[in-house]
C-alpha positions in Angstrom: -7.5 -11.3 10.5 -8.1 -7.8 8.7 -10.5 -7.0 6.5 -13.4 -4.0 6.1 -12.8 -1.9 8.6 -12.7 -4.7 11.2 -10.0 -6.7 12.7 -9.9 -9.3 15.3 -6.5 -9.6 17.4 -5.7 -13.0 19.5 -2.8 -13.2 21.8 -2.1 -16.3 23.8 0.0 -18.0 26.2 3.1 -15.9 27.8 2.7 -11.6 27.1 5.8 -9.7 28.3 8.2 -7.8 27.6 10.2 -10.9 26.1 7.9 -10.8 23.1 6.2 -6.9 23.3 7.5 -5.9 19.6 5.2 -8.1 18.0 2.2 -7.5 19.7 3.0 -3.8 19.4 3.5 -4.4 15.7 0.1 -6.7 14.9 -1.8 -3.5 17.2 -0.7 -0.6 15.5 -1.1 -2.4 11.9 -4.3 -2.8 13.2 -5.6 0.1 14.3 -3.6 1.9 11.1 -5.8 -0.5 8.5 -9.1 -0.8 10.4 -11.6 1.3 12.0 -12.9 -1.2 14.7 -10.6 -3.6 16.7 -11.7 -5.9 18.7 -8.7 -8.3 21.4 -9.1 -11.4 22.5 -7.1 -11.8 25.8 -9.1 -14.6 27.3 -6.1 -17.5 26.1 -3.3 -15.1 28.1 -1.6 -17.7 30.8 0.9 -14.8 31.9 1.5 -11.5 31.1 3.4 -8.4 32.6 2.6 -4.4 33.3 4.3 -3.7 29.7 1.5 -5.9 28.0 -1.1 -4.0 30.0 0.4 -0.9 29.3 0.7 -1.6 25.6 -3.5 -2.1 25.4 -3.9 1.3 27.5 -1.6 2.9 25.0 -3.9 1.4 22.0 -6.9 2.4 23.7 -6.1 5.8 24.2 -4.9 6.2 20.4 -7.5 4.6 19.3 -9.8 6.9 21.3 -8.2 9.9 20.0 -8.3 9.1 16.7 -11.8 8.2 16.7 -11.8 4.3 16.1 -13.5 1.2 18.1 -10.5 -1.0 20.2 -11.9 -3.1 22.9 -12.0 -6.4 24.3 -13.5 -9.3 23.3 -14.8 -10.1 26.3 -13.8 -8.7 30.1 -10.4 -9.4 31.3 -9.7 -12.4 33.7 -7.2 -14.5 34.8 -3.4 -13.5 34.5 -4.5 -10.1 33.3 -6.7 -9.3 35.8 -4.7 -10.1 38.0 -1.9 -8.0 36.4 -4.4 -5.4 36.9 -5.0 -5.4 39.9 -1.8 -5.1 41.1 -1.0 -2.8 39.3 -3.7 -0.4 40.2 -5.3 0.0 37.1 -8.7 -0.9 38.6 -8.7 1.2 41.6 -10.9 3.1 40.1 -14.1 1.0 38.7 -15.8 4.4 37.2 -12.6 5.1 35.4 -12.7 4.8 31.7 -10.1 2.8 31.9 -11.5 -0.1 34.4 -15.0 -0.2 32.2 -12.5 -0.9 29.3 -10.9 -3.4 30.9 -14.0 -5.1 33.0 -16.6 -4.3 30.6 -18.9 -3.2 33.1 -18.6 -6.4 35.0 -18.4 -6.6 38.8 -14.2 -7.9 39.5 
């Protein structure tokens, strides 16, 4: 959904590199067409480090470029667990662990 200035991004079910193109496509249409973004991750059932890396790679554009990207509501699940693995959250001060935990206590 896109419309003033705002859009709303779902993904669900399986996020990997299998299926990457599209998510990269619906992102960057996004964050081209809207100045606010909001993801909804919460109905992710697996995903992989190039899904993660994709939404770090959003973020930072979106940063730079002076728009809103963020989640809907804290990751969980497959991606936090994807996270943690990875060692994106090694740091909970980072910018990039509140992005991803919203402030929340993982």
């Amino acid at each position: 959904m896109i419309n003033s200035g705002k859009s709303a991004i779902s993904f669900a079910g399986e996020m990997a590199i299998s299926n990457i193109g599209a998510a990269r496509d619906n992102i960057g249409a996004a964050l081209r067409e809207n100045d606010s973004v909001v993801v909804d991750i919460a109905a992710i059932d697996e995903t992989d480090l190039t899904f993660i890396q994709l939404i770090e790679s959003a973020r930072r554009k979106a940063a730079e470029t002076g728009r809103d990207f963020r989640l809907h509501r804290p990751a969980d699940g497959a991606v936090l667990e994807v996270l943690r693995r990875g060692g994106f959250l090694d740091d909970e001060t980072s910018e990039r662990a509140k992005f991803w935990l919203q402030g929340t206590a993982q």
